[in-house]
N, C-alpha and C positions, 0 to 999 in steps of 0.2 A: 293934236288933242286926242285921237284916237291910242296912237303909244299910250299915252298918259295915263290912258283909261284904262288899260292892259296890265301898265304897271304897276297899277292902284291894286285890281283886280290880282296879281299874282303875290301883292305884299298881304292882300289882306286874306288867300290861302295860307301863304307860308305863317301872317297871324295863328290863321284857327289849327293848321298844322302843328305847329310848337305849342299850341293850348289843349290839344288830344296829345301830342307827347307826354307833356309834362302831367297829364294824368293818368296819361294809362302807366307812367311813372310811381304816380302817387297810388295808385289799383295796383300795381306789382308790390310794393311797398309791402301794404297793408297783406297781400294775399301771402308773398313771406311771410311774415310776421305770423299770421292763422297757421302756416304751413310748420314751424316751428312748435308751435303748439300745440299742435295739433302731437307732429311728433313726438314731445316730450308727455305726453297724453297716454299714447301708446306705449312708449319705453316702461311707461309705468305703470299701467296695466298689464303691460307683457311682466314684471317684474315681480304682481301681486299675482296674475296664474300663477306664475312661476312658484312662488310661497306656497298656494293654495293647493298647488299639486303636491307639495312637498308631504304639507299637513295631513293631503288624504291618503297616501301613501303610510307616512305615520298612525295615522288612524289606521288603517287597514293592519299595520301590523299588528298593532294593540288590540283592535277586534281577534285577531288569529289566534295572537298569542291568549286572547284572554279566552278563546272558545264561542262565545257568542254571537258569530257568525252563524250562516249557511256552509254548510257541509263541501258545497259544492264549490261556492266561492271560497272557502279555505284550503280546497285542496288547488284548486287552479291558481290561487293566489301564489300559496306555496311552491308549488312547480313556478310558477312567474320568477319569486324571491330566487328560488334554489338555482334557476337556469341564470338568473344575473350575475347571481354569487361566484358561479362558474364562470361566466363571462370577464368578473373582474381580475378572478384567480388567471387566467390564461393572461390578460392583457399584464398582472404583474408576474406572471413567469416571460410575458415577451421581454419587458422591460428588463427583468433578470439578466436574462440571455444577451441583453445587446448590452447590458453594464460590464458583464463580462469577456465579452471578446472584443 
C-alpha cells in the first residue's frame, strides 16, 4: 500500500510538473510575441529619428542659407557642413583610387 501511495504521490508531481511546463510554455509564448513588438516598435521609431534628423539637418541648412540664424550657430554649422563635405570628397577620392588600380 505504501508503494502505491509514493506512486500516486510522484504521478500527481509529474501532473502539476507538465502543468507549470505547459505554461510557462504558454508565458514564453506570449513574452515572444510582446518581445517582437516591441522590437518592430523600435525599428520604427529608430526609423522616424532617423527622418526627423534628416529634416533638422535640412532645416538647419535653410536657416543658413536663408541668413536667419545666430551668427554663431551659422558659422559652426557651416564649418560642421564644410568639414563633411570634405569628408565625403576624400572618401570619393579613396574610392577613385581603389577603381583604378
Amino acid at each position: 500500500m505504501e508503494i502505491e501511495q509514493y506512486i500516486q504521490r510522484i504521478e500527481d508531481k509529474l501532473q502539476l510538473l507538465l502543468k507549470k511546463l505547459q505554461q510557462s510554455q504558454a508565458d514564453n509564448s506570449v513574452l515572444r510575441e510582446q518581445l517582437f513588438q516591441r522590437q518592430a516598435e523600435l525599428r520604427q521609431q529608430q526609423d522616424t529619428i532617423a527622418s526627423l534628423d534628416e529634416k533638422l539637418k535640412l532645416a538647419k541648412i535653410a536657416t543658413v542659407t536663408q541668413g536667419t540664424g545666430l551668427p554663431e550657430e551659422e558659422d559652426a554649422f557651416r564649418k560642421e557642413v564644410r568639414g563633411k563635405i570634405n569628408d565625403y570628397i576624400k572618401e570619393i577620392d579613396r574610392c577613385i583610387a581603389l577603381l583604378n588600380s
